[in-house]
N, C-alpha and C positions, 0 to 999 in steps of 0.2 A: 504493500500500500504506500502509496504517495503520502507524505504528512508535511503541512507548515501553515505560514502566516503571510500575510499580504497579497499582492498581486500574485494569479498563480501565469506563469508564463512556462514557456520550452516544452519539452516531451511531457511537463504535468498537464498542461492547459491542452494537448490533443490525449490524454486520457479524460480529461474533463470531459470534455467535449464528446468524446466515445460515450462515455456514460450517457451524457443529456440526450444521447441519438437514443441509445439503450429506451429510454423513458421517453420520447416521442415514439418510437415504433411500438411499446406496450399501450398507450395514449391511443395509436391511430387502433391499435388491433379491437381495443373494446369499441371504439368507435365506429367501425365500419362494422361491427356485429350487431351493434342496434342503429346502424343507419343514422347517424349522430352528425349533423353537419360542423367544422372545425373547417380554420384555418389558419398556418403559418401564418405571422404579423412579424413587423416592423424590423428588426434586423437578420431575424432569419427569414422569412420570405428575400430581403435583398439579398440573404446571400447565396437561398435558391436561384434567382435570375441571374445573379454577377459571378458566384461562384462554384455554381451547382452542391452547393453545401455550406458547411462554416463559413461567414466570414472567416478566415485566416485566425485574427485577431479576438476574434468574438468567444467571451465566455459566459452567454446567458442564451437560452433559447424560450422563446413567446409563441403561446397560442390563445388564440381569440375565439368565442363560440358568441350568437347570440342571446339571450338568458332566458330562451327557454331549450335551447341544443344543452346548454350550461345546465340547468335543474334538471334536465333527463340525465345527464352523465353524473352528476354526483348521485341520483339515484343504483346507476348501476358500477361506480367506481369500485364499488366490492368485489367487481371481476377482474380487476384487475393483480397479478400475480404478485404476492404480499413478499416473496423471495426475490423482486426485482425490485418491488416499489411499492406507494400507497399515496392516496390522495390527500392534503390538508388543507382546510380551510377553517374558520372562526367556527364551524358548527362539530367537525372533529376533533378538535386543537383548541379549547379554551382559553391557550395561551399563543396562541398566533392572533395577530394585529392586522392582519390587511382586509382589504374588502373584495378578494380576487383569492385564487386556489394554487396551489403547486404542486405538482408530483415531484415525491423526493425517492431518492436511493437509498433503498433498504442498508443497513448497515456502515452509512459513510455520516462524515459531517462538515458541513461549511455555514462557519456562520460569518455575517454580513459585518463589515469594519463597526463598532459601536453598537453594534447588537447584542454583547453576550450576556447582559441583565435583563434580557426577554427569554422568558421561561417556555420555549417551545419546542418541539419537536424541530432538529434539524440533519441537515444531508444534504447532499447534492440536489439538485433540481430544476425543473422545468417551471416557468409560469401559465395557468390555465386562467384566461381574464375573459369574464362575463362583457356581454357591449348589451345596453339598456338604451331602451328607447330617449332619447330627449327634445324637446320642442322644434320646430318649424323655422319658426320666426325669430328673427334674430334678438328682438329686444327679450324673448324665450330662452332663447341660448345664452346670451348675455347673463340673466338673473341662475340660470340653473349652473352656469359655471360657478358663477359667485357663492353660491348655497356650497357646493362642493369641494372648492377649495375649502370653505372654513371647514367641513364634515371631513376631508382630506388631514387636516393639519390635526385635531383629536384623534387619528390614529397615530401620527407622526410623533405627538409632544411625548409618548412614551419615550420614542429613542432618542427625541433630542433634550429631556429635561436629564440622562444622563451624560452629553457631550455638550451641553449649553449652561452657560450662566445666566441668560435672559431670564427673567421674570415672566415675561409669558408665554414661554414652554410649560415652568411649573405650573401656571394660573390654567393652562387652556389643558395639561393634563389630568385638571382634577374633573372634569367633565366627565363620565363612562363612557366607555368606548358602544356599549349598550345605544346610545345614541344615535351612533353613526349606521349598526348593524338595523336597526328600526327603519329609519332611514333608506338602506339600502332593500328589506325588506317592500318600503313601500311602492320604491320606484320599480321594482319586481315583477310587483301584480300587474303594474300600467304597461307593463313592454311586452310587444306581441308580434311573433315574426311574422305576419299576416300586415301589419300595418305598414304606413308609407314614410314613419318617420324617422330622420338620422339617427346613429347610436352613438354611443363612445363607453369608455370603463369609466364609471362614475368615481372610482376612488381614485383615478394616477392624472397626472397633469393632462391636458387638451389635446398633445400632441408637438408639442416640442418646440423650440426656436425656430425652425427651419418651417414647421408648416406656420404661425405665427409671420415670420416674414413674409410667404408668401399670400398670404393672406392681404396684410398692406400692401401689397405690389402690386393687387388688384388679380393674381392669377388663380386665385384660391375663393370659391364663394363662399359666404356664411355657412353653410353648412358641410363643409371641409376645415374649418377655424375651430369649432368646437367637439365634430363630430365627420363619422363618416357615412355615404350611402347605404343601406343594408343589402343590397343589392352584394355589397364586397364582400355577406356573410354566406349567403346565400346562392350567387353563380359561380361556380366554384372548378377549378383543372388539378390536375395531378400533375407535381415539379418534380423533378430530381433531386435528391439531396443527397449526397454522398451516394451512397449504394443502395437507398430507399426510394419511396415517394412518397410524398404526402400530399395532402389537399390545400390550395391556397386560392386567393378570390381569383376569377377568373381574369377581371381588371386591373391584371398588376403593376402595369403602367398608370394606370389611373393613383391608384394606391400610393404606390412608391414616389410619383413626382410629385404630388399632395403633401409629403411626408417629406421627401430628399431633395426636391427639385431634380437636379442634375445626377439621377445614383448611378449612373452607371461609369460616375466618373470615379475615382480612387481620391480618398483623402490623401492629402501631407500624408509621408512618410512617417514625422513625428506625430502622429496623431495618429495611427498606425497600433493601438497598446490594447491592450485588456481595460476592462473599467470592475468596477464593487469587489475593493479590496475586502479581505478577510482577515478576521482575527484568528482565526484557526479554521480547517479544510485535514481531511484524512480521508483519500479514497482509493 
């Protein structure tokens, strides 16, 4: 077994990486057993299209379901092989924090730089993120971001009132996280794959600086700023990824220049790295 701390780079980071395949192929295998619609997102989809698999560099892999693909598979996540993996989310895991699922690797661990006074189940992993219907209208979008950034940061003020001296880490931690799970609950019942309205993961940022600028630049309309078509969750092709396939939206150019603008270009060199150092990692 590999063992340490920080950035995992060299022949560690493509055992990582083997792993998280590991845990998308048990992922697709339940999922195409009850017809479960999923797909690749955000830097693993690019690096199906740019590099038929890993980014290079990339040590996290992301899958996006719409939430009710999402509440069918945590139903049947018990099929999934408990000697390879298991599913964790807030209704598993009483001490897991997020508002979104991960499959981890049975017997390994990595926890997140500033994470290790969070009492939860850890190990390598995949992210499984719910997309929830949200408003139309932009002055809609606008108020439902704003709601969720604040129900965002009461998950957050767990890890930051231990890396932060602010005052309002500690104050917005005394909150329950109960709140936010309610919350998420609600907007649950209102999202329905049948409907015509954009989605996004309620609990993680909007979608990043890059879709944000283009947003401004005028190439991005309101409802690529806060969310995406459902159409991306729903029309769906089979990509290559290393020696697998998976399912990813069929509009992955739509997708990905929304998200990267230009991705089929290659970052600076130095920019070229790993990101979510670890405090400790053994797999």
């Amino acid at each position: 077994m590999a063992k340490g701390s920080g950035i995992v780079t060299g022949e560690d980071l493509k055992r990582l990486q083997n792993i998280q395949l590991e845990l998308m192929s048990e992922f697709d295998r339940v999922c195409r057993k009850h017809n479960i619609k999923y797909t690749i997102t955000c830097g693993t989809l690019l690096g199906a299209i740019r590099h038929k698999g890993f980014i290079p560099w990339d040590n996290d892999a992301d899958i996006s379901m719409l939430r009710e693909d999402y509440e069918h598979f945590k139903k049947v996540a018990n099929e999934l092989d408990p000697d390879i993996c298991f599913f964790q989310d807030h209704d598993t895991d009483p001490g897991y924090l997020w508002g979104y699922g991960k499959i981890r690797k049975t017997g390994t661990t990595f926890v997140r730089e500033g994470q290790s006074h969070i009492h939860c189940k850890t190990g390598v992993y995949i992210d499984i993120m719910p997309a929830d219907d949200i408003p139309k209208s932009a002055i809609g979008q606008e108020l439902n971001n704003f709601k969720w950034t604040i129900l965002r940061k009461i998950l957050w003020s767990r890890v930051a009132v231990a890396n932060s001296t602010q005052l309002r880490w500690k104050l917005i931690s005394k909150i329950p996280v109960s709140v936010v799970y309610k919350a998420l609950d609600k907007a649950a019942k209102k999202s329905s794959n049948s409907s015509d309205r954009p989605v996004r993961v309620l609990t993680l940022p909007s979608g990043g600086k890059e879709r944000s600028k283009l947003y401004h630049a005028g190439k991005n309309d309101v409802s690529l700023r806060y969310g995406v078509p459902k159409a991306w969750h729903l029309e769906l092709s089979e990509y290559q990824f290393e020696d697998r396939k998976f399912f990813g939206t069929k509009d992955y150019d739509g997708y990905l220049t929304s998200r990267y603008g230009d991705y089929m270009q290659l970052p600076p060199e130095d920019k070229r790295v790993p990101k979510d150092p670890a405090e400790e990692w053994e797999f």
